[in-house]
N, C-alpha and C positions, 0 to 999 in steps of 0.2 A: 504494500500500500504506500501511496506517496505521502513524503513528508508533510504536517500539518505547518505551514511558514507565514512569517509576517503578513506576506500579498492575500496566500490563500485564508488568515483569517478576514484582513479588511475587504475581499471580495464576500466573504460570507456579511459578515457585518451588513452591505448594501443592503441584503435582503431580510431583516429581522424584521419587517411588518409590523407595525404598530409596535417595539418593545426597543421605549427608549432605554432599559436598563442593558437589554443582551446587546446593543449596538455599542455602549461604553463597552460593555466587556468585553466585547469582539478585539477592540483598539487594547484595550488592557493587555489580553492576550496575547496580541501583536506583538508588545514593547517588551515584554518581559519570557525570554529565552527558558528558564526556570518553568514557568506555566505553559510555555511551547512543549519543552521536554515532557513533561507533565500528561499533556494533548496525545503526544505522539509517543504514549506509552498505551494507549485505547484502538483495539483492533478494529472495534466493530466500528462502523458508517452509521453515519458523521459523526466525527469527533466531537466536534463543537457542541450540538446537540445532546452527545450521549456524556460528556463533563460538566456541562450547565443543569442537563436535567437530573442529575446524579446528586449537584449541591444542591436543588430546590426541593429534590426531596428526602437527603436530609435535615434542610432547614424544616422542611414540613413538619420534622421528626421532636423539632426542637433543638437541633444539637447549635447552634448559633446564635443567641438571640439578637446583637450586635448587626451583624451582616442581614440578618433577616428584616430587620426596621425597614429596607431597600426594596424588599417582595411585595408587590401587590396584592399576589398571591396568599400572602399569612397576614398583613397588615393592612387597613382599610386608609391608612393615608401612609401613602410609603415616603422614606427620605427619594430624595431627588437622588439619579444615579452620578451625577460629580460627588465625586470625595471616595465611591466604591470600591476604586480599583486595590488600594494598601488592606482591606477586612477581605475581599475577596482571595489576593492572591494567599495571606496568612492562611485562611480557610482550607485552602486546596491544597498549600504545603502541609500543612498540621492534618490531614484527611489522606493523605494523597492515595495509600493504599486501598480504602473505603473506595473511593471515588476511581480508580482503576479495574478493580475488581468489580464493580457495578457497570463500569461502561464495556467490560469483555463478557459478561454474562448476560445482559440486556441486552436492546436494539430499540429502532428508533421505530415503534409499533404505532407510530401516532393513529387518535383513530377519531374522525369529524364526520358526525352522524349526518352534519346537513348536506354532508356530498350526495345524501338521499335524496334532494330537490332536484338533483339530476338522473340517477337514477332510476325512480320511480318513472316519468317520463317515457326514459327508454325501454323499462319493463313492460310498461303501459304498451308498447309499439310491437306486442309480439300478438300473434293470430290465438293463443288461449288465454284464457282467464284462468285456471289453477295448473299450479305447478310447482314442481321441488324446484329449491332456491340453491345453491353451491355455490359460495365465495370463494375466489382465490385470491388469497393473500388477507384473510378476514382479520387478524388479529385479535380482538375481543368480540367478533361480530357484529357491531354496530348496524353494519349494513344490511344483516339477515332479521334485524328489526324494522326495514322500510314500509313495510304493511300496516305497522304499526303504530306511528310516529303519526300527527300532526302536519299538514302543508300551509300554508301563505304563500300562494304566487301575487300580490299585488291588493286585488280583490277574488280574487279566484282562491276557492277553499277544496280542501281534499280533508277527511277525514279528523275537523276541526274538533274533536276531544281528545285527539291521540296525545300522548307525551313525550319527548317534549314537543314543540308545537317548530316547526321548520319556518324560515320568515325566508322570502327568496326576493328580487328584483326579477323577473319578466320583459328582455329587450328583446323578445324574437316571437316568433309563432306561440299563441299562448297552447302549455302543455294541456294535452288532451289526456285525464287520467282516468280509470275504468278500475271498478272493483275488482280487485284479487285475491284469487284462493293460496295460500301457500301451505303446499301439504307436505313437505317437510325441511328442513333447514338444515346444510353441510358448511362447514368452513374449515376448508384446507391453511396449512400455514406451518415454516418449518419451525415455527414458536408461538402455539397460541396461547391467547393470554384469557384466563377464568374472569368470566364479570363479575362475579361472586367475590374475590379472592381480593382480600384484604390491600394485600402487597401487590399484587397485580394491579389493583384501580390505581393505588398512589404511584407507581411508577406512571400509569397514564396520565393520571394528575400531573405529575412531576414534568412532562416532558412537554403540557402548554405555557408559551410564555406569563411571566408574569401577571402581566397587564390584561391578559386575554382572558377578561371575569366572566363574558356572557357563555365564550367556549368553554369555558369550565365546568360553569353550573349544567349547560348542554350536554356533557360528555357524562355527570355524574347522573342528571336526569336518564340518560340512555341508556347506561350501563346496570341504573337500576331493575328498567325494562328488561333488557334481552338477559339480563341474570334469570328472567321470571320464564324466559323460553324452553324450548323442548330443541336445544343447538346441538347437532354430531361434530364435534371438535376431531378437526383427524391432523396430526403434528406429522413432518413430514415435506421433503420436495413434490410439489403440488404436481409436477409432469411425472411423476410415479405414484401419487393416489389419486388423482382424479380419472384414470380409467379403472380403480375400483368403487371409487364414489356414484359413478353413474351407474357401474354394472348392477350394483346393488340396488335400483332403483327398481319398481314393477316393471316391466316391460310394456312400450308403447305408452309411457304416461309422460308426460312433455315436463321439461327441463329447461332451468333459465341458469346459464351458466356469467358468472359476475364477475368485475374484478375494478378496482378502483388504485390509479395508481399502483401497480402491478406490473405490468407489463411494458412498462419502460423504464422496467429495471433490466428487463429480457433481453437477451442480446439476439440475432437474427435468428440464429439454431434454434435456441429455447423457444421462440415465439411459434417458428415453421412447427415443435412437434406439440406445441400446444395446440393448432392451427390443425394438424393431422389426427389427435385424439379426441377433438371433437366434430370431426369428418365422420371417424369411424364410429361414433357413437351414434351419430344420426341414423345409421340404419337400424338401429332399436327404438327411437323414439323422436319426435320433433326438440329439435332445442336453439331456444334462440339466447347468443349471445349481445352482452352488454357491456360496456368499456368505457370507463374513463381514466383520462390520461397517460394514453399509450404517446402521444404529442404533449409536452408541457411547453410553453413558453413562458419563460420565468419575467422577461422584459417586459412584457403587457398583461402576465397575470392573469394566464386563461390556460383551461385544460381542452384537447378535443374530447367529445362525443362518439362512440362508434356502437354500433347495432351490424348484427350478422343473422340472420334466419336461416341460413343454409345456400344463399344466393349471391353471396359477396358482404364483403365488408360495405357499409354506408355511415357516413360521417353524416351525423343527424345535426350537429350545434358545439356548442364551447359553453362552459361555463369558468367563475368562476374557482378554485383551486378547494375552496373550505365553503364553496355553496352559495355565496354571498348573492351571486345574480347565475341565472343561466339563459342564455340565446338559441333557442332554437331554429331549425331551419326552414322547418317543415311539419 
């Protein structure tokens, strides 16, 4: 893995989205070699994310109170982040083992329920109404709760008692959405994460930025949900259980295969035999796929759209990244 360096944090930094505290840190990080070392002692991807989200949730923990004054996240008026960088770096030296060992045993499972505003949409877009649901790359399955959730497109409502309730912007074709049955729920992933599970939510806690109150309470609202489901967690390289995921299914009963942000982690090969096992699946049963962000564009802040029935891939819209708005085409 390549070195974590000066540039490469202040290129991260550009992108902390609303979190004026990680963008001091980013620069912090920068300047100081010691906490580079530190960075580029963490295997797993991103670094940045998987050290930051590491101290916030042991601040969550209590172990700082000093450094924590600066979380928004633990404090409802936080100090400003000038002055953070001398409490922050002591934190991470005096920790460092804690915080190493958590960033090689963790990953960076973020998981934003309202990417549902775009997905349902495209589920919407398949020829049945019930069908088994299978996530790739589900992480705590947020997304196998879409049935369930609350919509706001604008004025436009979808299943307005659900929890939490999805709030979206509407710049394209408004979504055309259609009751659906989902008769059972998969999510593959080669680390899934328990909704249930204490340490599992706080590491998901731990890994939105500070600042980011409304996504939090979202993510806890959600997870209390899909803890309430009937989810087959299957742990695992998703291109060797997902041709047992579908076999197991009744035969002839249609299939909606998922993936958010997934698949442009895939490099050509891995997408081709993802591409080939659910070719060969369709001869047991209709399945329509669904995709977001196999395109991300980080400079304008939009992911694409894509829908497959069996007839080609079709780029349906773009949304926003965490659901904020989504554009349809058609």
């Amino acid at each position: 893995m390549p070195l974590v360096t000066a540039e490469f944090m202040r290129d991260w930094g550009k992108y902390t989205h609303g979190s004026p505290l990680y963008a001091e840190l980013a620069e912090v990080v920068a300047e100081d070699p010691e906490l580079l070392r530190v960075m580029n002692r963490i295997g797993h991807l991103p670094p940045p994310n998987l050290m930051f989200g590491a101290v916030q949730s042991m601040l969550m923990d209590g172990s700082d109170g000093d450094l924590a004054t600066h979380y928004r996240s633990i404090v409802d008026d936080p100090a400003p982040p000038h002055g953070v960088g001398p409490k922050f770096r002591s934190f991470v030296l005096a920790h460092e083992e804690e915080i190493v060992e958590m960033g090689n045993t963790r990953y960076t499972q973020t998981n934003e329920c309202r990417r549902c505003v775009a997905l349902l949409p495209m589920v919407s877009m398949a020829e049945f109404r019930a069908f088994h649901l299978i996530d790739v790359g589900t992480s705590a399955g947020l997304n196998l709760g879409l049935d369930r959730y609350g919509y706001r497109y604008g004025d436009q409502e979808w299943n307005p008692g659900g929890e939490p309730l999805l709030l979206a912007e509407s710049r394209g074709v408004a979504p055309e959405l259609v009751e659906v049955e989902v008769l059972s729920r998969t999510g593959l992933d080669l680390n899934p994460i328990d909704p249930a599970d204490e340490s599992d939510r706080r590491w998901l806690d731990a890994l939105i930025w500070p600042e980011h109150v409304e996504r939090r309470a979202r993510l806890r609202s959600a997870l209390d949900m899909v803890a309430s489901l009937d989810i087959d967690f299957v742990a695992g390289d998703a291109l060797e259980t997902l041709p047992n995921a579908m076999d197991g299914l009744p035969i002839g009963d249609p299939a909606v295969v998922m993936s958010s942000f997934t698949l442009n982690q895939f490099d050509a090969a891995q997408r081709d035999r993802l591409d080939s096992i659910v070719s060969g699946a369709r001869s047991a049963r209709p399945i329509h796929r669904v995709s977001m962000g196999e395109l991300l564009d980080e400079s304008d802040g939009w992911a694409d759209l894509v829908v497959d029935d069996g007839n080609g891939a079709l780029t349906v819209g773009r949304a926003h990244p965490h659901g904020e708005w989504i554009e349809l085409y058609r």
